[in-house]
Structures are given as C-alpha cells and as structure tokens.
N, C-alpha and C positions, 0 to 999 in steps of 0.2 A: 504494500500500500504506500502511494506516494506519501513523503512526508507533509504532516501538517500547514508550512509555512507555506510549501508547494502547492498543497490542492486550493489556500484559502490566500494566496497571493493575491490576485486581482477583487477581492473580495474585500468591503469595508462593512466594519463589525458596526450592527445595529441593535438598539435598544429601545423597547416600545415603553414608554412610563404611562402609563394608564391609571385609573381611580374616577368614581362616583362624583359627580355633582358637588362642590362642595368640600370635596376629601382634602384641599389642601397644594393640589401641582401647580397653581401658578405661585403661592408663595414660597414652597420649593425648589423651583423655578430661580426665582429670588434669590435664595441662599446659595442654590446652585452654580449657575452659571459661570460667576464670578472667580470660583477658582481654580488653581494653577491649573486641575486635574483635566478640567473641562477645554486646556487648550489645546490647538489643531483636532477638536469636534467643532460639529454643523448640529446645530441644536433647531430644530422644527419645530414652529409655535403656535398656537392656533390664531391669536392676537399678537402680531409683534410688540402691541402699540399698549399689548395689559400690561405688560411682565417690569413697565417701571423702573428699565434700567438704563434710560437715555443718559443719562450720565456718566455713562463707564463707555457709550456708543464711541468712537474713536474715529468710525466712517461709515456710512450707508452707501447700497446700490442708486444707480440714478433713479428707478422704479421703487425703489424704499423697502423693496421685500426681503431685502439683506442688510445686518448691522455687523460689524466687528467692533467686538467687546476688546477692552484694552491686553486681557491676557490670550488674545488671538480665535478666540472662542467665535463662531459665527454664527448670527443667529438669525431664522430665517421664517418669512410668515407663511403662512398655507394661502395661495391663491382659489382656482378654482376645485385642481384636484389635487391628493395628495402625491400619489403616485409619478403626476405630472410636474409637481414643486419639484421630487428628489432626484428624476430625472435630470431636473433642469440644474440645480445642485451641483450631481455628474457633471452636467456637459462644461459647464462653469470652470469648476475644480481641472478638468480635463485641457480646455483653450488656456489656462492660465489665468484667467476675469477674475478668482478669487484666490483663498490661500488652501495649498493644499492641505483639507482638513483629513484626518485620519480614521473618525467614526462618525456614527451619527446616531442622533439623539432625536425622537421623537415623542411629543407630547400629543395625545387623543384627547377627541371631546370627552364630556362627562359621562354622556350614553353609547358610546362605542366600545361594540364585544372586539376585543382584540384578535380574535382565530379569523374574521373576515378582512381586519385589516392588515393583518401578517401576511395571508394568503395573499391578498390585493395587492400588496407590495412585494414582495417575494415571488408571486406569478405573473408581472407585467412583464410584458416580449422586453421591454425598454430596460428592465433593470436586472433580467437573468443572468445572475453567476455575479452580479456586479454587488450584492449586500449577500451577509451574513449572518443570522440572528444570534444575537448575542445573550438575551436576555430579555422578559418581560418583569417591568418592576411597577405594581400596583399600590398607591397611597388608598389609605384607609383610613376616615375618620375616626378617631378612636371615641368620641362623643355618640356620635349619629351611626355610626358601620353599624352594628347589630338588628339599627332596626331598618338600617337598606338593605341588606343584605334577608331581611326577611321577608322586603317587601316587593324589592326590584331584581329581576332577570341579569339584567345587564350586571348590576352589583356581584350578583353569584358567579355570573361568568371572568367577570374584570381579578378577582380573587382566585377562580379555579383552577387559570391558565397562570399564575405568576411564578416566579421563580422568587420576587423576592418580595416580602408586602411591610409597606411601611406603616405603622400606625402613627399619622398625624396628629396634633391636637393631645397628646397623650400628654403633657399638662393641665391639660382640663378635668382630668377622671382620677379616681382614686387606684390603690391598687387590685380590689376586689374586681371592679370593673372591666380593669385592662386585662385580664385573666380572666373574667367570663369573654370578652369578645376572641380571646388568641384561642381560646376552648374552640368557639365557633369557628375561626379560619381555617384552627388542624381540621376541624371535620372536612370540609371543603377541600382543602388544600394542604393537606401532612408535609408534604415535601419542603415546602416553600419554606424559605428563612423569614422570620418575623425579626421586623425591627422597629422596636418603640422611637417618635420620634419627638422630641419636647420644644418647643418655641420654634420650628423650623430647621433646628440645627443637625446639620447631617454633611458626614463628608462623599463627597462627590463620586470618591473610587468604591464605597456601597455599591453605587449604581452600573459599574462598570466590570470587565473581563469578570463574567460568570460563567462561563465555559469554562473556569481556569480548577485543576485539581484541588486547590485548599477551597474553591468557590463548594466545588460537586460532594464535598465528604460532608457537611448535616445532610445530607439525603443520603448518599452512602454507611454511614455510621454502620459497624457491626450489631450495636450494644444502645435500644434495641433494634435488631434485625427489620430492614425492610419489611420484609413482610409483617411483620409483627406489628410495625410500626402503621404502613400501610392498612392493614388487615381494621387493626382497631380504629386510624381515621375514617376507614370504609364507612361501619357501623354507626358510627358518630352521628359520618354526611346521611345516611340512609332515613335515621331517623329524624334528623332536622331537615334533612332537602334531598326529600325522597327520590327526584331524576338526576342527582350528581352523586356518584360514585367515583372511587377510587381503589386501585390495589396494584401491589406488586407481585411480576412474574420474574423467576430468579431461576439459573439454570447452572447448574455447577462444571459442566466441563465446554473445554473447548466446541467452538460450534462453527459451521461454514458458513461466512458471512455473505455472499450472494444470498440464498435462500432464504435466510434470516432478514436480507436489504428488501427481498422482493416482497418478503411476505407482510412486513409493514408498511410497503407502497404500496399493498392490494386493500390492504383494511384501510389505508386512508383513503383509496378513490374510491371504495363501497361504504364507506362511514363516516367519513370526514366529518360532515357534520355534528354527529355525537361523538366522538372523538376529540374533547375539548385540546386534549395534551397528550404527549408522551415524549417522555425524557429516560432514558438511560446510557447505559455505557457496555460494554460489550467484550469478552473475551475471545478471541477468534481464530479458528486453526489458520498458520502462517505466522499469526503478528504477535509480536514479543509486547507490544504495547497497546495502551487498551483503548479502545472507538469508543466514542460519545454519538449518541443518537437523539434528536429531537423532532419532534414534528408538533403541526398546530394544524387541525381539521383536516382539510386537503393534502396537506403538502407535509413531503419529507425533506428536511433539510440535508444538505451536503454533511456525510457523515468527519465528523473531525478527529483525529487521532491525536491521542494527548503524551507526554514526552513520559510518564510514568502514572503507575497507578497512585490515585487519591490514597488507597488504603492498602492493610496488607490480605482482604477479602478481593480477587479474582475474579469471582461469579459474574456472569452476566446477568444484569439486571432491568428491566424495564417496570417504569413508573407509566401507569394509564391513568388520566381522570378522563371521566365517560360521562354522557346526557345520556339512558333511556338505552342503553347499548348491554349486553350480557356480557358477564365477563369467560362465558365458556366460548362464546363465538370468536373472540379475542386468541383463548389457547387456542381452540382447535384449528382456527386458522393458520398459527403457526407453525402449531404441531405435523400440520399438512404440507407444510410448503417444507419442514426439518424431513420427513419420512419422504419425501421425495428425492433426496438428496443422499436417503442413505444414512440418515439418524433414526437407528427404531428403539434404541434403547434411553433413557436418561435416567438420574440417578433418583432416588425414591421422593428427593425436595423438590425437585424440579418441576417445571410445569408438568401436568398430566399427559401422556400418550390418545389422544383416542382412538380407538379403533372401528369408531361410528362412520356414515356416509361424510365426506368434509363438506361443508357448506354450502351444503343442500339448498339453504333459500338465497344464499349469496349466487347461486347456480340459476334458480330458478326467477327472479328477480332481474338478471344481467342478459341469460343466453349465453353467457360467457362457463364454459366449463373449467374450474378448476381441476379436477381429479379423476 
C-alpha cells in the first residue's frame, strides 16, 4: 500500500465544525481563528460579516468574500453554493490570487445534517481526490443540548456523526448537569471525545489532525473494550432514541483488505442513508501498518494508512452508528464479501460467520446479485 503522504498528497485535510442553533460556533469562531494554529487554513463562514473580527482583517478580496487575518488564517464567506465557494478556494490557492493555505475549515448552518454535506463536498466532479476529511467537530450547548437533542432530528444527527463534540456554555451549568447531558451524547455517540468548553476558550489544534494515532486511541482504548464500550452506548441510544444505534465489529486476525474495501463500499451505496458513520482502523494481510477507515452515508473515504499503531491491540475494528438499519445486515454483508475471498473461519470474538442466503433483500431491492 502506497505510503500515507503518497496516497493523501494532492489532498487538503478538511474539517466540518457543525452544532445546533445557538450551540455557540460563531463565538468559537471568535476564539478561534485568531491563533497561530489556524494559520495557512481557509476557514469557510456562513457570514463573513458575523464573526467580528474586522480588526485582525489585514486585506480582503476585491469581491469581499475573502479576508486574511493577521496570523495568515483566511477567511472566506459562503456565496451561493458551498461546494462552488471551495472550489473556487482551489482554483484561487492554485493561480497564486491567495496564500497557499494548507487545510480547510468549514463552518455549517444550524440545521444542516453533516452526512449530506460531506457527501456534497466530497462527491462534487470539481473537488474529487482534491479534500480529505479530516474530522467532524460538533458544538453542543451545554445549557439547551439535552433538550435539542430530544426534540430536533438534525441535533441527533449533528452529534451522531462527530468525532469530536464540544460542550459550549458549560459555565452556565453545574456539575450534575454536565454529566447528565455527556450521559446523553455516549448514548448517541460513545466514540466521540467530549470536551467541556467554558467562556469560549478552547485551543484551536482540538479541532484539528484527528486522523492522527494519539487522536484515534479514546475510541480505540482496550480497557473498556470497544465493544463493551460500544455495546452499552448501543442500549443507552436504543432506549432514548430508539432509530440511532451504534456498535462495534472487531475481528482478531489479519484480513484481505480489497474485500473488506469493497464490502463497505457496497453497504454505503445500498444504505448510505442510515448509515450515519463508520470509523475504524484495520489490520491487513501485507501491511505491517494499520489502515484507518471512514465513511459518512454514501461515500467511503480514501482509506489512510497510519505510521504505527494507536495501541498495543491489532484487531481490526469498525465503529457503525446507524438510523433504522440492523446490525446483522451490516455483519453479514461483510461476512459475505470475507467468505468470498477465502475467509471461512474467524476467531470465536469476531464478527459472526453466517451461513444464511447473503443479502437477500439487498439482492432483491437492486437486481444487483451479490452471491
């Protein structure tokens, strides 16, 4: 497998910052921007004109939908689409018009499910092989989240997919409170790093290289075990929000990564839509070094190969959170595409074998025969 820096060379790492109504990213925003960490990034804003940092502006585009901020940080506003802004971004970046920034930072409206806007950007002809996803980081009002989050869709969603969820505001609450609402996010979202955030103040590299091994180990952790871990978020989410589920599939030996790539590219072009996330990392016959796997609804991303393991646990593991999707369709799907390959054994933890018809209604639903 080509090395890392190889396969994700032409490729600039993205970060979707997403949150509720209210949750707090434009004053994040705020604290943001401004330092060192954030420079040579392209920050995407939905208002250039909210974020109140004309004073650090150092130069604008002649069209005004570009400012550079004094520690080189560029900051740019949403025209008509988005897609079409970071294209345009690109091409920018590319003739030399601006400065070559290194990642990009994108700020969503209040009600925008992130699995439509990743896809949307991730699958436009204009920006294939050109981003990276880096990371989805979700603000959370730590006041108000418990009862969005019981009342609005998008809330559930904007939490479900994160990798990293900030609880805003979390000076306003006591500590009983901040600990029934993080109760509520493991259900939703176990994986996700929670980080309480007080008066705004939060450093910048939070936000950033989360693909990186010390990022991936609270989700990795031995102690307790993914699935344990998993297992009991599941139950949590089932009983407060009964169509988002979550669990971990964990596979103790070497496995052939084609088969294993194809068969999560088939579950996301037949499920994508319930399919809110999947994150794991991968042990793989050939490679001495271990593969990171991600995807959001539709789309699987460029698998990235990491320079060593997080931990001294091996196993292959996949994290699923799911809308209304089973999680035996999940194994046996890939159970089907490992036993085609010549995997008919796995070790007694590992995902289940089955020996049933393989995805019968996935079969019957497409025309498309798997098996």
């Amino acid at each position: 497998m080509p090395e890392q820096a190889t396969m994700q060379s032409a490729a600039i790492p993205l970060t979707l910052l997403t949150g509720f109504l209210g949750s707090g990213k434009t004053t994040l925003l705020n604290r943001l921007l401004p330092q060192p960490a954030l420079g040579r990034c392209a920050v995407v804003i939905n208002e250039l004109g909210a974020i109140g940092l004309d004073h650090l502006f150092v130069s604008t585009s002649r069209d005004e939908t570009i400012a550079l901020l004094e520690n080189g940080c560029l900051c740019c506003g949403v025209r008509d689409e988005l897609a079409a802004t970071v294209a345009d971004l690109l091409e920018r970046r590319t003739r030399g018009e601006i400065p070559a920034f290194e990642r990009i930072l994108i700020e969503t409206t209040g009600l925008a499910r992130p699995g439509p806007v990743i896809s949307l950007l991730l699958g436009d002809p204009a920006l294939e092989g050109r981003l990276q996803l880096d990371g989805i980081v979700t603000t959370v009002d730590a006041k108000h989240g418990a009862a969005q989050l019981a009342r609005h869709e998008e809330s559930r969603q904007q939490v479900a997919v994160a990798d990293r969820l900030l609880l805003t505001k979390a000076e306003l609450v006591d500590a009983p409170a901040l600990a029934e609402l993080e109760a509520a996010l493991e259900a939703l979202n176990p994986s996700a790093t929670r980080i309480p955030v007080r008066n705004g103040e939060i450093e910048a590299q939070q936000l950033l290289d989360i693909l990186t091994p010390r990022a991936l180990r609270p989700w990795l952790r031995a102690e307790p075990s993914p699935r344990k871990l998993l297992m009991r978020g599941a139950a949590a989410s089932r009983a407060a929000h009964p169509d988002i589920d979550s669990f971990c599939l964990t596979y103790s030996q070497a496995l052939p990564m084609q088969p294993f790539e194809t068969a999560l590219t088939v579950l996301l072009g037949y499920h994508g839509e319930r399919i809110l996330r999947v994150k794991g990392i991968g042990n793989f016959i050939g490679e001495s070094r271990p593969v990171v796997f991600h995807g959001v609804q539709q789309l699987l991303h460029e698998p990235i190969q990491l320079e060593a393991w997080p931990d001294d646990d091996h196993t292959t593991r996949l994290v699923f959170i799911v809308q209304g999707l089973a999680r035996s369709v999940i194994e046996e799907t890939i159970t089907h595409f490992l036993r085609e390959a010549g995997v008919n054994e796995l070790a007694e933890d590992d995902a289940a074998l089955s020996d049933g018809p393989p995805l019968a209604a996935m079969d019957r639903a497409s025309g498309y025969r798997l098996g």
